[in-house]
ZAMARGU-4260 file (C-alpha; in steps of 0.2 Angstrom, whole numbers, plus 5000, padded with zeros to 4 digits):
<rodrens>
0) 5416/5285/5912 | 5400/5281/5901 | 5399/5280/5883 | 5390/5295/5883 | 5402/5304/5893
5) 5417/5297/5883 | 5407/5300/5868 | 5405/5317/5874 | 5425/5319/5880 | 5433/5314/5862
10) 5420/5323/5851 | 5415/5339/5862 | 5401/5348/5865 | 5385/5340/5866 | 5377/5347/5850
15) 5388/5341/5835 | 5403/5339/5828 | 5418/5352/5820 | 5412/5359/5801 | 5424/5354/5787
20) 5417/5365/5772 | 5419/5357/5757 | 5420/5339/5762 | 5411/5325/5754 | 5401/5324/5773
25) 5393/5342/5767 | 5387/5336/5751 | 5380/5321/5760 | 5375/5331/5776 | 5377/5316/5787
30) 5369/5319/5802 | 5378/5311/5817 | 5364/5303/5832 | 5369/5294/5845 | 5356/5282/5855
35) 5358/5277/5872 | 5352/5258/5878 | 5335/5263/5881 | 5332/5272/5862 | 5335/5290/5868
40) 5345/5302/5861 | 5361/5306/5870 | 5371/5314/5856 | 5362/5326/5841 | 5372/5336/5829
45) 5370/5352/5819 | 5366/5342/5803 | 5351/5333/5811 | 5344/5347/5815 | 5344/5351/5794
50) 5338/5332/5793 | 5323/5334/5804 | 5322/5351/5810 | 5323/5348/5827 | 5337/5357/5839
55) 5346/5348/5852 | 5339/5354/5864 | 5322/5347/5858 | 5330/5329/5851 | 5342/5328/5868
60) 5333/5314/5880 | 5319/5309/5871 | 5316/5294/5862 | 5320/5292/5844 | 5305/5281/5838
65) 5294/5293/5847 | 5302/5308/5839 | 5306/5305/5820 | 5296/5292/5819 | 5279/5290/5813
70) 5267/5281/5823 | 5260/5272/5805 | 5276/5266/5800 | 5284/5262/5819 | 5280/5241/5814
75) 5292/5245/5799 | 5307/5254/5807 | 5306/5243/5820 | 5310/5229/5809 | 5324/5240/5798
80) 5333/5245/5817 | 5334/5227/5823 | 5342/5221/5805 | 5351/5235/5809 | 5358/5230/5825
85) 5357/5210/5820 | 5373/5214/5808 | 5388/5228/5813 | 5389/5241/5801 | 5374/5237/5790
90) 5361/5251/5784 | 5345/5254/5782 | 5330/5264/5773 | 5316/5270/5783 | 5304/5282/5784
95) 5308/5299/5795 | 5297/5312/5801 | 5302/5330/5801 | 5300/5342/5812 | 5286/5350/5798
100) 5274/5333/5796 | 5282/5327/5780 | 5289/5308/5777 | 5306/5306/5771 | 5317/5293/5763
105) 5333/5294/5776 | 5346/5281/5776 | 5357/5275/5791 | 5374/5266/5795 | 5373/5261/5813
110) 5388/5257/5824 | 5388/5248/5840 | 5399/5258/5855 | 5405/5249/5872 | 5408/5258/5886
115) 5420/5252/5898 | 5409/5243/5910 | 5401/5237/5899 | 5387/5247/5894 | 5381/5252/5876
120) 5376/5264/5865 | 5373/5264/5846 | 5379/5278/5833 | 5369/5280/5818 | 5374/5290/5804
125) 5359/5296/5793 | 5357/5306/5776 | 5343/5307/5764 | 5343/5290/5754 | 5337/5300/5738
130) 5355/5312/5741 | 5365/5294/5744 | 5359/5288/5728 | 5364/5305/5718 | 5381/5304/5725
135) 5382/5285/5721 | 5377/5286/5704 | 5389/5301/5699 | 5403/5292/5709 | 5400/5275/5697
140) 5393/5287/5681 | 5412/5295/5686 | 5421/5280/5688 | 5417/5270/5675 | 5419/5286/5662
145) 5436/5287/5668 | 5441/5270/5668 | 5432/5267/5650 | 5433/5285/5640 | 5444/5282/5627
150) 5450/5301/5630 | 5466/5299/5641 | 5460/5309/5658 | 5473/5312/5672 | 5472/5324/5690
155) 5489/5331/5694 | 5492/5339/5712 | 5498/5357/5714 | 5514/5351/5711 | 5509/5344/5695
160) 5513/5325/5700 | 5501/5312/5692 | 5488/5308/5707 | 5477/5298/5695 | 5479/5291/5677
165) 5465/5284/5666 | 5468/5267/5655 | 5468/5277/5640 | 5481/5289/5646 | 5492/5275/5650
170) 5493/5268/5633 | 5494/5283/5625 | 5512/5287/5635 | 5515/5270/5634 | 5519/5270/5654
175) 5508/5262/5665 | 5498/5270/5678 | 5508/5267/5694 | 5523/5275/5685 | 5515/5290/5682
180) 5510/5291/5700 | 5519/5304/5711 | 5530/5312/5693 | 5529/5326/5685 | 5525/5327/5664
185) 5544/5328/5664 | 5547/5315/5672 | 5537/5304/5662 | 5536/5310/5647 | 5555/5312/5644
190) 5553/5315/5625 | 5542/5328/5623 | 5548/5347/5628 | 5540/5350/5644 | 5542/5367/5647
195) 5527/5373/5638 | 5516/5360/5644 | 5521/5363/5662 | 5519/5383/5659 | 5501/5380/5651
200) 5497/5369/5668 | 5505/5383/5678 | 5493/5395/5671 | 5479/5388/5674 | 5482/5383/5692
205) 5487/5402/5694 | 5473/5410/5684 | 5459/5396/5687 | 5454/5399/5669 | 5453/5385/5658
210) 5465/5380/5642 | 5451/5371/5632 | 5456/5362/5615 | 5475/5367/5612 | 5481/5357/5597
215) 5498/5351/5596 | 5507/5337/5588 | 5517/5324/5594 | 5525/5308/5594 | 5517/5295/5604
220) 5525/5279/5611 | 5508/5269/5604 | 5512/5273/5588 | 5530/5275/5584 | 5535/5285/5570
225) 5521/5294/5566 | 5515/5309/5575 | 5497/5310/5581 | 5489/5327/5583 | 5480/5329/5600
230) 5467/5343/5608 | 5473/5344/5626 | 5463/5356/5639 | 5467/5359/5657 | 5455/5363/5672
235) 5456/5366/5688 | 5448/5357/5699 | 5442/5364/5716 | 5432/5361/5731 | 5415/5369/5735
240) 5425/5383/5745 | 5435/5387/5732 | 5451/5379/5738 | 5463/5374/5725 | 5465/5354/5723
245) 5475/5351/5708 | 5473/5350/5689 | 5463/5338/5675 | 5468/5336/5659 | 5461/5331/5644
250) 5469/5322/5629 | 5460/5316/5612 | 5468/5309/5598 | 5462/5321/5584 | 5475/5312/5571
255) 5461/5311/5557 | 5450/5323/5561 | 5467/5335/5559 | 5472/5328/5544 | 5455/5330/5535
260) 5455/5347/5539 | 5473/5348/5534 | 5466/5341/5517 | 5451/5350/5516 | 5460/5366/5519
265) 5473/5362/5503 | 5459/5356/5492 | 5451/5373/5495 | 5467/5382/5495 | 5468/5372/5477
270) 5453/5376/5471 | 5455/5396/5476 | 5474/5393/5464 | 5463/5385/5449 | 5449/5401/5451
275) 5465/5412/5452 | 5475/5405/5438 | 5459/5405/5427 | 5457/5422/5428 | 5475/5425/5426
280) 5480/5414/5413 | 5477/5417/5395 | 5471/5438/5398 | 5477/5437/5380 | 5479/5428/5363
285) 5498/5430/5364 | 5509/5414/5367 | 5521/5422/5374 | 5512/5433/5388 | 5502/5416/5392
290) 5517/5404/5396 | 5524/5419/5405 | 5507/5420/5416 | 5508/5402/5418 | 5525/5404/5425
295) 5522/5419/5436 | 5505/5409/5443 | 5516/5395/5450 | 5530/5406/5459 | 5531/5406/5474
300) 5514/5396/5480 | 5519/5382/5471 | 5539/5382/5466 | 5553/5393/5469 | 5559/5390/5449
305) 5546/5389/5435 | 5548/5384/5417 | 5538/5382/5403 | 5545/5374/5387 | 5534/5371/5373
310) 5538/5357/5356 | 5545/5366/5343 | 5538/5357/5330 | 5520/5364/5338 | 5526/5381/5335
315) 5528/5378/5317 | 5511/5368/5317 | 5518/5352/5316 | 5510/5336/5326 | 5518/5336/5341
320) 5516/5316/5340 | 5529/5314/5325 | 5542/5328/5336 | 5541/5313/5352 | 5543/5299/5340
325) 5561/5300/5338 | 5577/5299/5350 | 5577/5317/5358 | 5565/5330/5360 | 5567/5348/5350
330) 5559/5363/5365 | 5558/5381/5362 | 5559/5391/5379 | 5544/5403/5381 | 5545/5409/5399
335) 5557/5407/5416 | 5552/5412/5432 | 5559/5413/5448 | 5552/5418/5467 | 5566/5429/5470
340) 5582/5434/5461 | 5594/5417/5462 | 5606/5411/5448 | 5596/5396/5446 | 5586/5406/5431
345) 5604/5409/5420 | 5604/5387/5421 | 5587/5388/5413 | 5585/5390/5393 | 5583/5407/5390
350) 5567/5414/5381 | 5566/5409/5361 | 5581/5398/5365 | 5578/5380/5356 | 5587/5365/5363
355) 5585/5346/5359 | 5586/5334/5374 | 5588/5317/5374 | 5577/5300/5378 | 5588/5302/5396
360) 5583/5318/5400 | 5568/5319/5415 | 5558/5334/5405 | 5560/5320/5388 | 5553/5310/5398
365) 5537/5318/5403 | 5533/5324/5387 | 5534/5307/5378 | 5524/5299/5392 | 5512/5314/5395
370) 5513/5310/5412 | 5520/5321/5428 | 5536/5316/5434 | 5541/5318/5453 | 5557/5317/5459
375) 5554/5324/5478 | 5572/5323/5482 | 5585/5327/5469 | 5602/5321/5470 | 5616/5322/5459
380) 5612/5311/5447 | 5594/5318/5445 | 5601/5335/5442 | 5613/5330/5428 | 5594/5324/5419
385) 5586/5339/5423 | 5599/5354/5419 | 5603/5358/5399 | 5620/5354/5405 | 5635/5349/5419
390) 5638/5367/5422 | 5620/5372/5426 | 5618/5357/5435 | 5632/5365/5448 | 5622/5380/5446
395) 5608/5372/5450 | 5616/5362/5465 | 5622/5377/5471 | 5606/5388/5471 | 5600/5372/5485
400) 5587/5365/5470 | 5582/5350/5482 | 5564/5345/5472 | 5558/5345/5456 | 5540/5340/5447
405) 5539/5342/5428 | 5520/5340/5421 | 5515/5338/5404 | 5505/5353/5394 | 5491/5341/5387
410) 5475/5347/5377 | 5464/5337/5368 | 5476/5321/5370 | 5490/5329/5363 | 5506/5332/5372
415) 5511/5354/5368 | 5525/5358/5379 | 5532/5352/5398 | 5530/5366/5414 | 5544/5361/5425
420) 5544/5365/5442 | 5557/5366/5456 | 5561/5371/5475 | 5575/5376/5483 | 5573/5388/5499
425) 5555/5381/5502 | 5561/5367/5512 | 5546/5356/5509 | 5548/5341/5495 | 5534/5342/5482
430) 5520/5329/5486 | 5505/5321/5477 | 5495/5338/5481 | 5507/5346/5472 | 5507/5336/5456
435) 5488/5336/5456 | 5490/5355/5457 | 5501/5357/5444 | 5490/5345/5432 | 5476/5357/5434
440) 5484/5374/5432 | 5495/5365/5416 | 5480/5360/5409 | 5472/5376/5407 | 5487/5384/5403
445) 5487/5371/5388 | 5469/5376/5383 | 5477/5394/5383 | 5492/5390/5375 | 5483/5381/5361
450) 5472/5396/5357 | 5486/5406/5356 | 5494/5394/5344 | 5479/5392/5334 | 5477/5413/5333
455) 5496/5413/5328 | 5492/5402/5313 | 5478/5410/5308 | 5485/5429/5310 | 5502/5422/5302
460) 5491/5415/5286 | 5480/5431/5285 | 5495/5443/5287 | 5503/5434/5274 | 5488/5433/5260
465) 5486/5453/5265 | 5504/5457/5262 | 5503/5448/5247 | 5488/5455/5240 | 5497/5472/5242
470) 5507/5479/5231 | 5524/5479/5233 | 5532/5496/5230 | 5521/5509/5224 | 5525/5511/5204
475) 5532/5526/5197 | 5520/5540/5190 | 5521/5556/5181 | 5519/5568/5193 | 5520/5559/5208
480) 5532/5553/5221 | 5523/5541/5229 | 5527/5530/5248 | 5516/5519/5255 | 5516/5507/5271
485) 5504/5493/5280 | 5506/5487/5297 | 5497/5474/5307 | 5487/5475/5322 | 5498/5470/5337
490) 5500/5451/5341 | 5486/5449/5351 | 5475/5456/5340 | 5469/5448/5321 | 5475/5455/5304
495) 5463/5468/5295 | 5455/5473/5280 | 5467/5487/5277 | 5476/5491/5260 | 5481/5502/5248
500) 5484/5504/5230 | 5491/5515/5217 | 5483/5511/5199 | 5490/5519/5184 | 5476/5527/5171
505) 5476/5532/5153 | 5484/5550/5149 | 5494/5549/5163 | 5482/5548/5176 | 5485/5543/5194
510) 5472/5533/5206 | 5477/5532/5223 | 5466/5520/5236 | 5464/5518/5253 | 5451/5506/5261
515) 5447/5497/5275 | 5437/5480/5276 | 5427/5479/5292 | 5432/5464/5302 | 5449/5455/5305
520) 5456/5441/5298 | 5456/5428/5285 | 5441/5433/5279 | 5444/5451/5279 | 5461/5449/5270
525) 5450/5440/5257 | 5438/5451/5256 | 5451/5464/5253 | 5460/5454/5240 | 5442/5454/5231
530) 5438/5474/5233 | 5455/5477/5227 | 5457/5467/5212 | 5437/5476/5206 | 5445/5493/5209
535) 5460/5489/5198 | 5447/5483/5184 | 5434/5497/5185 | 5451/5511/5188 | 5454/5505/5168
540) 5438/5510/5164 | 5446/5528/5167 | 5429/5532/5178 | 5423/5545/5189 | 5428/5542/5208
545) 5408/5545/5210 | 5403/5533/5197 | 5418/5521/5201 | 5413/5519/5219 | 5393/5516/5216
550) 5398/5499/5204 | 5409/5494/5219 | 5397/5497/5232 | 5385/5485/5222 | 5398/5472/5223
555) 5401/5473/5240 | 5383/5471/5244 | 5386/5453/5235 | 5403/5450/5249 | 5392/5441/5261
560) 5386/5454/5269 | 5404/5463/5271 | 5406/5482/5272 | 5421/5492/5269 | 5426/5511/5269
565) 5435/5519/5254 | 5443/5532/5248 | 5446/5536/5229 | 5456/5549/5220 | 5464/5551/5204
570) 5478/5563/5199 | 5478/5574/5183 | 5495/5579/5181 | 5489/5590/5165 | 5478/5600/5173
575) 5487/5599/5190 | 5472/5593/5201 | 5464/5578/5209 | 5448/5571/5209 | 5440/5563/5226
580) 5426/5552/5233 | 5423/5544/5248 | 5412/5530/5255 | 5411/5533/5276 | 5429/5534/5276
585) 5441/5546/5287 | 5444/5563/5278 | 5462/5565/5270 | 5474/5576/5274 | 5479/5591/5263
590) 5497/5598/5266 | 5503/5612/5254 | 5518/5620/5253 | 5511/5639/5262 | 5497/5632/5273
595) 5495/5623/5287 | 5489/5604/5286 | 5471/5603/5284 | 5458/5587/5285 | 5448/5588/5267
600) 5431/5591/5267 | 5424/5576/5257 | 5406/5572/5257 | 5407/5556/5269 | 5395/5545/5259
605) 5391/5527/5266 | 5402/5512/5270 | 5403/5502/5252 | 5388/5487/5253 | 5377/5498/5263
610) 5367/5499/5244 | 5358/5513/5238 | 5367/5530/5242 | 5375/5540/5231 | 5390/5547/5232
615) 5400/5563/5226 | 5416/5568/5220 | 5427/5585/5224 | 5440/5592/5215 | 5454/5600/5222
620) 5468/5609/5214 | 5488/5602/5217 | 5502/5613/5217 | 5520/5606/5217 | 5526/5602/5233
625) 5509/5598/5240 | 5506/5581/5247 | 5491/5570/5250 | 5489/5559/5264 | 5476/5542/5265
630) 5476/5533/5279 | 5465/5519/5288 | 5456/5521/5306 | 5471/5512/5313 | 5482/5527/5312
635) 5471/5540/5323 | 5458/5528/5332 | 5461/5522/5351 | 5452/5517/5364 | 5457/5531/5378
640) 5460/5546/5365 | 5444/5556/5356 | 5446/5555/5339 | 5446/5573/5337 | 5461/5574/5347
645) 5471/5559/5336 | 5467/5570/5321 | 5474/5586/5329 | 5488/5575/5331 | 5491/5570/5314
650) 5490/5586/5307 | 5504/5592/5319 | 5513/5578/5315 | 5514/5584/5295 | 5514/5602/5299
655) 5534/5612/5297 | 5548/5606/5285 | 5543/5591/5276 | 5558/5577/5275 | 5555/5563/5261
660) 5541/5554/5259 | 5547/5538/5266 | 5556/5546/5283 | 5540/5553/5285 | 5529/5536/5284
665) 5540/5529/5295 | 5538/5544/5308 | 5518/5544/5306 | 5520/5526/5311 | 5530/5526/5325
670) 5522/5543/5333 | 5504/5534/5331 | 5503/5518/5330 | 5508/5508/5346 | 5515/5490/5343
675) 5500/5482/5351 | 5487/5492/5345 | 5471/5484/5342 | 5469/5488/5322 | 5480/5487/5310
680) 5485/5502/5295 | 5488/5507/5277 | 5497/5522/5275 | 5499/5530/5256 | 5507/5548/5256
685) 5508/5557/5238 | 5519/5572/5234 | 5516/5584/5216 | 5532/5585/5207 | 5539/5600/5200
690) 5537/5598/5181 | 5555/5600/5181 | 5558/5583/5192 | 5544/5573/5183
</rodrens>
């Protein structure tokens, strides 16, 4: 038999070979020719026919040179063919002619066959060298990616054993490549859980769609005892017809990149507490209400158990530097709070509660060194120096207290008070974000807490100077009983202008005042202590409430600018009626015996120190048992009520049985002014006496 014949025996029909789709040789298209002694074609297969468009029917016997060569370049291909031949298994470029006229670039692996007497025939195997090339540069680009990409790369089989591991890969798992070979993650990876990966790979080979960038975090044998987070993605890899080969993976060390956005996103969640906290902290002038924001701000995002615990010498406006200059520390509790009900509050110092600890004691500590003190993990000892005692230490222990931070209240370099901060069922030790945060939110709390201070100084001073500028007790006049009351704004709000006054006059004579400075504090006390003591002088002058009020409108208008509102009466016991004026201020109320309660209808007049406007008196006769109510704006005026309405209520509030002039003070009080209302008032209520009492 012939090499042709054998040739034609082992490969089949003449015409070409079996398709394999898929395959490498169809991204190639190598075209198989075989050439018998002579240069003709013996043997042409299907993907000759794509490389020079001729069939076999028109290849099959003729000469190759003849055929796919062009006659310009014959010299050339000549020479290429007998390299060729010259060295077994050596290639060549050279020119081809197509079927269609046009050069092109093909390149050929020829091998030399021997027939068994003795005759040959050569095989060439022939694709486009511009194809070749392609494929040779992807293989290198792909192999030298593999081999140097710092991302570790591995295929796995359908039966997820390692077929091919990258260097990277192998130092990341710490195994080298030939161990990874033919194992499963499993296998290799022995501590890591497996099953997720493995059901993540499983997925992908089932569904072909891709898992691209899942984070997770890990140890890794390259870097004992820390854990690396990585961004792993699986693919599936397949052939051209869609056959299923296996799985590539992905892995890259996104350690820092995960810790920076770990970071960034706790700065920003920081900065969103701090917008937070200054919106929530300090709403009012109150001490109190601000270190219990304080304390509410920081349960639960930052501690389970928070504290805030001020100097007592502060409080009564000492320097806080001479109360950390001796042995202990004197701190008033203002506020405790917890992130869910536990008996770990009942171990803190209750509200109001004072308490001196000692140079040993952890929140001692911060105070005199003004700097945060983080114990992250607490032990016995540690919570024997931060509990007021042994027994709420046990508490303490028991209620699983497992952290603590205590940060100084600082403003303006001067040390106010000490937040203390625990955990116990968050599980998570504080940390140096942690302290950071609670510096911040402290030292605007401080800044708060020092306003509050300050207005608690100043209101305590003017309410002092106002109470003192008022009288007492109302003396006793003929005529007359008499009861008066003040009260001041509520906490958060600034003292008043408000007083009252009850001037005796010659022949019996009674002047009752009510007024009310505009403005709040210090000043306005002052202001009021001034108005009051002209009154009391031009009252001796036994004047006209008209005439009395135009020479005290001229000195307010020498007050810096200060206005008040006024009202002026005098009682004539004799002739058993009363004498009014006003200057802009709220009507009084009229009650007698056999009528209901009715608002006087006083000419208003102006505020005094408008200047230039006159004022009027009215006389109204008093009967015994009828009763004269003055009172300031602070009684009747808020700021969800119409003022009509407030009065309406006033008046129903003196209408029926009358009970003594003091109860009924009292009750006006309590009925209208609310503890934290805005302004403060003067209350003076006078009852005619039967001749028979006086």
């Amino acid at each position: 038999m012939g090499v042709a014949e054998s040739v034609r025996a082992d490969l089949g029909p003449v015409g070409g070979f079996p398709s394999l789709p898929g395959a490498l040789l169809d991204v190639l298209n190598l075209a198989a020719v075989v050439l018998d002694a002579d240069g003709k074609i013996i043997w042409w297969s299907p993907q000759a026919k794509q490389l020079f468009g001729y069939t076999a029917e028109e290849a099959l016997g003729r000469s190759a040179r003849r055929l796919l060569v062009d006659s310009k370049h014959l010299e050339q291909v000549t020479g290429v063919f007998a390299r060729v031949k010259a060295q077994e298994g050596a290639a060549g470029v050279f020119p081809a002619r197509h079927k269609d006229g046009t050069t092109r670039l093909m390149e050929c692996h020829s091998v030399r066959l021997a027939g068994e007497r003795g005759e040959h025939c050569m095989l060439g195997v022939i694709t486009e060298h511009e194809v070749l090339q392609r494929v040779q540069r992807d293989l290198a680009l792909s192999a030298q990616l593999i081999s140097q990409s710092p991302i570790g790369l591995a295929v796995l089989d359908t039966d997820l054993r390692y077929i091919v591991v990258n260097p990277a890969l192998e130092r990341i798992n710490g195994v080298p490549a030939r161990d990874h070979v033919g194992r499963t993650v499993r296998q290799v990876l022995t501590f890591l859980d497996a099953d997720p990966i493995e059901s993540a790979m499983r997925q992908v080979l089932t569904t072909g769609t891709p898992l691209l960038s899942q984070v997770a975090v890990t140890p890794t044998p390259s870097d004992p005892g820390r854990d690396h987070s990585w961004s792993v993605s699986y693919y599936r890899l397949e052939d051209a017809a869609g056959g299923v080969l296996g799985l590539a993976l992905s892995l890259v060390d996104i350690t820092e990149q995960h810790l920076a956005a770990t970071e960034a996103i706790a700065a920003r969640q920081r900065l969103a507490r701090i917008a937070d906290a200054s919106a929530r902290i300090g709403t009012t002038l109150d001490l109190d209400t601000t270190a219990g924001e304080l304390a509410e701000m920081c349960v639960p995002s930052l501690a389970d158990l928070a504290a805030v615990d001020v100097l007592d010498a502060v409080l009564g406006g000492q320097c806080p530097d001479t109360a950390l200059s001796g042995g202990g520390v004197l701190f008033r509790a203002l506020s405790v709070a917890a992130a869910y009900p536990t008996p770990a509050t009942g171990a803190a110092d209750r509200a109001g509660q004072t308490a001196r600890y000692g140079p040993d004691r952890l929140v001692t500590q911060c105070a005199v060194s003004g700097r945060p003190l983080l114990v992250p993990h607490v032990d016995g000892a540690d919570l024997a120096r931060i509990a007021a005692d042994q027994e709420a230490a046990t508490v303490l222990a028991r209620a699983g207290v497992h952290s603590y931070l205590a940060v100084p209240m600082i403003v303006r370099g001067r040390v106010l008070g000490v937040l203390d901060l625990a955990r116990a069922r968050n599980p998570i030790p504080f940390n140096g974000d942690d302290v950071l945060l609670a510096v911040e939110l402290a030292a605007r709390a401080a800044v708060c807490i020092d306003h509050a201070l300050w207005y608690q100084q100043q209101r305590q001073t003017a309410e002092t100077l106002q109470r003192n500028l008022l009288p007492l007790r109302p003396p006793h006049r003929p005529g007359l009983e008499i009861a008066c009351r003040y009260r001041a704004a509520g906490a958060a709000y600034e003292v008043g202008g408000d007083w009252y006054d009850v001037v005796p006059l010659p022949g019996g004579k009674t002047a009752l005042v009510i007024g009310d400075v505009m403005g709040s504090g210090i000043d306005a006390a002052a202001t009021m202590g001034q108005l009051r003591t002209a009154t009391r002088t031009l009252a001796t002058l036994d004047l006209d409430p008209a005439a009395l009020l135009r020479h005290l409108d001229r000195i307010t208008s020498d007050l810096d600018h200060r206005f008040a509102t006024c009202v002026y009466a005098v009682h004539d016991p004799h002739r058993s009626c009363c004498h009014l004026s006003s200057a802009g201020h709220l009507p009084p109320v009229l009650i007698r015996r056999d009528r209901a309660p009715a608002l006087l209808n006083l000419p208003t007049g102006a505020p005094l120190g408008v200047g230039g406007v006159p004022f009027k008196s009215v006389c109204i006769p008093l009967s015994p048992g009828d009763q004269l109510a003055l009172y300031t704006d602070g009684l009747v005026e808020v700021r969800d009520q119409a003022l009509d309405t407030r009065l309406d209520t006033l008046l129903s509030r003196l209408a029926g049985p009358q009970p003594p002039l003091e109860e009924t003070c009292d009750l006006l009080l309590d009925a209208l002014h609310h503890p934290d209302s805005h302004d403060d008032v003067a209350l003076l209520i006078a009852r005619v006496r039967h001749a028979s009492l006086q």
